[in-house]
Residue, then its C-alpha position, 0 to 999 in steps of 0.5 A: x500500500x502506498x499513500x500519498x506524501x505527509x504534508x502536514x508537520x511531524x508530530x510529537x510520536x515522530x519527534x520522539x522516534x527521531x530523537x530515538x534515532x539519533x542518539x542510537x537508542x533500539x539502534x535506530x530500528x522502529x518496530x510498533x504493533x496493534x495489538x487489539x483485543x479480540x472481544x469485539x469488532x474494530x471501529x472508527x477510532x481503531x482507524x487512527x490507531x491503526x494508521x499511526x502504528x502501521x504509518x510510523x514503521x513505514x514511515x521510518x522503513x521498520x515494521x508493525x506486527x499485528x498482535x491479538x491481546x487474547x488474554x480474557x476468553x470470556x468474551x473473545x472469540x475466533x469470529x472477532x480475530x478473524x474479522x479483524x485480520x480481514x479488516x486491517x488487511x482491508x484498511x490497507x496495510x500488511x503485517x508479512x510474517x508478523x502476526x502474533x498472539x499474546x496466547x503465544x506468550x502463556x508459558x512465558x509469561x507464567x515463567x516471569x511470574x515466578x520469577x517474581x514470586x522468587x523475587x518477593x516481587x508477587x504474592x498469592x492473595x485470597x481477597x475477593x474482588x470486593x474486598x480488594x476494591x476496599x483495600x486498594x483505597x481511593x485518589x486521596x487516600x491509600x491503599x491497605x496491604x492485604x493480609x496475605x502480602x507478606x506470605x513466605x515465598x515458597x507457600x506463594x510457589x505452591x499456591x501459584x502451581x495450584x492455581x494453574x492446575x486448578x485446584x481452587x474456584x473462579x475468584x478465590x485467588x489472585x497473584x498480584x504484584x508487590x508494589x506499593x498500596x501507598x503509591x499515589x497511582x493507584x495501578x502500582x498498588x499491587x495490581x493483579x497479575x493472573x486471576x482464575x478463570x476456568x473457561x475455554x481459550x480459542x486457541x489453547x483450549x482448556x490448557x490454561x485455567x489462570x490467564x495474565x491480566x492486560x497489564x502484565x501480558x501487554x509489555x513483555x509481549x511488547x518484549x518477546x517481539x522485539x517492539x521499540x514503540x508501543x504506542x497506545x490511546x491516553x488512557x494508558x498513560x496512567x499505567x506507564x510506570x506499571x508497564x515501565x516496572x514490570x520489564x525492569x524488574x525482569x531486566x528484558x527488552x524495554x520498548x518506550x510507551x508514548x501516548x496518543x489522544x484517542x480518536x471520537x467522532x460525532x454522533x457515534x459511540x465506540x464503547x465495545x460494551x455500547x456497541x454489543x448491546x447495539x447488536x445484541x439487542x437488536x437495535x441494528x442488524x449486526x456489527x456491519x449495520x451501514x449505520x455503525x462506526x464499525x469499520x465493517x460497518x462503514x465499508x458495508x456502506x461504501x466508506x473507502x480506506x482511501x477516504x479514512x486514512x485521509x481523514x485520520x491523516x488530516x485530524x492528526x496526531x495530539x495529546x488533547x481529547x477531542x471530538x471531530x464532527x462527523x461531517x469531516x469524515x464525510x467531507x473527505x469521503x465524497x472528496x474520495x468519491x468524486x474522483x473516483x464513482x462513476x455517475x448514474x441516473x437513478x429515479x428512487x420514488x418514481x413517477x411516470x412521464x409520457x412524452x405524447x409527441x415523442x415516436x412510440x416504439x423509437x429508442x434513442x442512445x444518449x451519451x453520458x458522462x461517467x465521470x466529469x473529474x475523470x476524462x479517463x472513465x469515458x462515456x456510456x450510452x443511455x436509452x431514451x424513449x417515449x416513456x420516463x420516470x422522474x422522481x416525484x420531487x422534480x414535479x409541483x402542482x401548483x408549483x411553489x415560488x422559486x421552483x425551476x423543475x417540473x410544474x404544469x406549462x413549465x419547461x426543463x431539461x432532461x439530463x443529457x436530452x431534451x427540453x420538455x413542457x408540461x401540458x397535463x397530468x392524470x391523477x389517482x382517486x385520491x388526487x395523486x398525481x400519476x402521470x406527467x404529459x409532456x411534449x418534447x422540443x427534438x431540437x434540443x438534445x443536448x443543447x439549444x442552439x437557438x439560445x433558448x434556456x430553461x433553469x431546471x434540469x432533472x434525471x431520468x430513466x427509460x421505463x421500459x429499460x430501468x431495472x428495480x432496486x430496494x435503497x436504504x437510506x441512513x442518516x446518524x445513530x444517535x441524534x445528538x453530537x455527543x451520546x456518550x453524555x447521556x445517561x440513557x444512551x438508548x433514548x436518543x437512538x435515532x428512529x430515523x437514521x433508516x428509511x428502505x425505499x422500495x420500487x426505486x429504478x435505475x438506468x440499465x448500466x446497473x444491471x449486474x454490478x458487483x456487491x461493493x460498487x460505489x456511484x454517484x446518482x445523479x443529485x442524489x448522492x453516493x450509493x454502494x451496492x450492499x455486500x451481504x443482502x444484495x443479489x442479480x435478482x434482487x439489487x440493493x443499494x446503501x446510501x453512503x453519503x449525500x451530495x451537500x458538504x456542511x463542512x466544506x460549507x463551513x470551512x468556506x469551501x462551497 
């Protein structure tokens, strides 16, 4: 994968990697990793992460493994691991040889724990969670040391084997570090290295019934591997000096830890715990629902790599939280888009024009423009005949002020064809309108060299050529900026945010396109063809984004 050239300015993580460098620290080399955890799906703000962990190592000709922190069995899966492995893959980047996970560690890791234990350094404790809640104390207060903390080494040995072997029950011990219950950071105050837990590994099976905390497996998996950068979100910051005296006290490889500000944008939610209750409570159809900030999610909607790694790029790399509205995301997507989406006619809420002094039975071959931002994509030949759809938005009756579509004796042009005039309709029982009468001036195609103009111009398709399609319309999950700030997250859940239109028609170049495809329709946005439900029988479209840009509006762009 290659991207375009930085512009922007180094930020501090390459400023920190530079400094490396120089001083000969890690011998100049760079190797990062993403370590994700396999108990859910990648979201929007893993695109960041993943594009400063994979971006710095080729920025600086290293390497990025791809690691699965698969420490907590309970909630990790193999449906997870494979997912993810196929997203980043998807996103644009390759870990070679270089995919590793933290299970790969296990008997290591049980090995340093006993050295510890050796070492007076970690003890086995027989206090409950709740209890070890109460002794660990508070931001102003300290902790109390347990009263198992001072057991002999070799009864901390026998119990730790015991452990392992399962002899005691989920939640009756524990083997914690022997740091300090006074410390003013509470992640030093004897943190839990291995907890009981008799559940089923993915991947070792019952081989293990003790598994490390995050904690304990995260730096010395960064060691084993060789990692020189372990670059993480801000809410790891508090639990650097763990990180930093776990690899010191067992004397290995010591990669640096540096910080980031996580990635939140508008309107969504990335809690792993918000976002399953999403799914399991059937308050969207899957984790790839075209409405979730998963990435499957967005790709299933027609977001491109191309468009999140610019936008990652350009909302940059900080230590401050922030929120970046979602319509910068948007902005870079139709960005994307507009370069590279062939254009279409659709008509998504038909109705039925008749030409009355058009030929019956003639069928013309317009040229259109697939793209008019790429002379390269050429054009394509669209079939005009006596009976159209418009959509019923293009036609007014009584037309209201300022209209310049379609109204009784009002003209317009076709796109790429005539200029019609209105001459009468017919409506349902109910006075709906169903049919638009028209005539047509055959010296207008394609323009009027009379310079006669008409200020309106409409879409169209053939009725007799159009193929049928279902499109689903999305607009945002949550109906305020900031979900995350309220409560009862689920009562500002958008009752809006889908909207299928059925009976929709579209030009016959459609016919057969591949699931995943992406076009502009014309004045009505960016569509892709649905990667699950859709089918030669049955085509569905998503509605990506649509053509109005807020932000580029605000930003004083359009």
């Amino acid at each position: 994968m290659s991207d375009e050239p930085r512009e922007t300015p180094s930020n501090f993580i390459q400023d920190i990697i530079l400094e490396h460098n120089a001083s000969g620290r890690f011998g100049g080399k760079v190797i990062t990793r993403f370590p994700p955890e396999p108990n859910g799906y990648l979201h929007i703000g893993h695109a960041l992460a993943i594009s400063i962990d994979f971006g710095m190592a080729q920025e600086f000709g290293g390497r990025c493994h791809l690691r699965f922190d698969d420490t907590n069995p309970t909630k990790e899966s193999q449906e997870y691991v494979d997912a993810i492995i196929d997203t980043v893959r998807w996103f644009g980047y390759d870990w070679g040889p270089h995919l590793y996970y933290a299970s790969d560690y296990f008997e290591q890791l049980y090995e340093w724990a006993v050295q510890l234990v050796e070492a007076g350094k970690a003890y086995v404790d027989d206090l409950t969670p709740e209890q070890m809640s109460e002794y660990r104390g508070t931001l102003t207060e300290p902790g109390r040391e347990s009263p198992y903390r001072n057991r002999s080494v070799e009864e901390n040995l026998d119990l730790l084997h015991r452990m392992r072997v399962g002899e005691f029950d989920d939640g009756t011990r524990t083997l914690r570090a022997k740091i300090d219950m006074a410390s003013g950071n509470i992640n030093l105050r004897d943190p839990v290295m291995y907890r009981i837990r008799k559940a089923t590994h993915q991947r070792t099976g019952d081989a293990w019934c003790i598994y490390p905390m995050y904690d304990w497996a995260h730096g010395q998996s960064d060691s084993i591997e060789g990692v020189t950068h372990s670059i993480c979100t801000l809410e790891y910051e508090d639990h650097r000096p763990l990180y930093d005296w776990y690899l010191d006290q067992l004397g290995v490889h010591h990669p640096q830890q540096i910080e980031f500000a996580r990635l939140n944008v508008s309107h969504t939610v990335t809690s792993k715990r918000k976002l399953l209750e999403l799914v399991e409570q059937e308050l969207v159809s899957g984790w790839d629902d075209p409405r979730m900030p998963t990435l499957v999610g967005l790709r299933r909607r027609g977001y491109t790599p191309e468009a999140i790694r610019d936008f990652c790029h350009r909302v940059g790399v900080g230590k401050a939280a922030k929120v970046v509205d979602i319509a910068f995301l948007e902005h870079c997507l139709r960005e994307d888009l507009n370069r590279r989406a062939e254009r279409r006619m659709a008509v998504l809420r038909p109705l039925k024009l008749v030409i009355e002094n058009y030929p019956e039975g003639q069928v013309e071959a317009l040229e259109a423009v697939n793209n008019p931002e790429d002379p390269a994509a050429g054009t394509r030949q669209v079939p005009f005949s006596r009976v159209l759809y418009i959509d019923v938005d293009d036609f007014r009756d009584p037309a209201p002020p300022k209209y310049f579509r379609l109204s009784p004796g009002a003209e317009v042009r076709l796109r790429y064809a005539y200029i019609v005039k209105c001459t009468d309709v017919e409506r349902d029982s109910s006075g709906q309108v169903t049919t638009v009468r028209c005539t047509y001036d055959p010296d207008s195609r394609g323009g009027d060299s009379r310079g006669r103009k008409v200020k309106g111009t409409i879409h169209w398709v053939s009725a007799s050529h159009s193929i049928p399609a279902d499109v689903r319309l999305y607009d945002h999950l949550f109906t305020v900026p900031k979900p995350d700030d309220v409560d009862e997250w689920r009562s500002i859940l958008n009752p809006n945010s889908l909207e299928v239109v059925r009976g929709a028609r579209l030009e016959p170049a459609l016919a057969g396109v591949p699931p995943g495809s992406i076009f502009q329709f014309e004045r009505q946005g960016y569509f892709c063809v649905d990667l699950r439900e859709s089918t030669p029988a049955r085509l569905i479209l998503n509605r990506t984004v649509g053509l109005r840009d807020t932000w580029a509006k605000i930003e004083g762009k359009g």
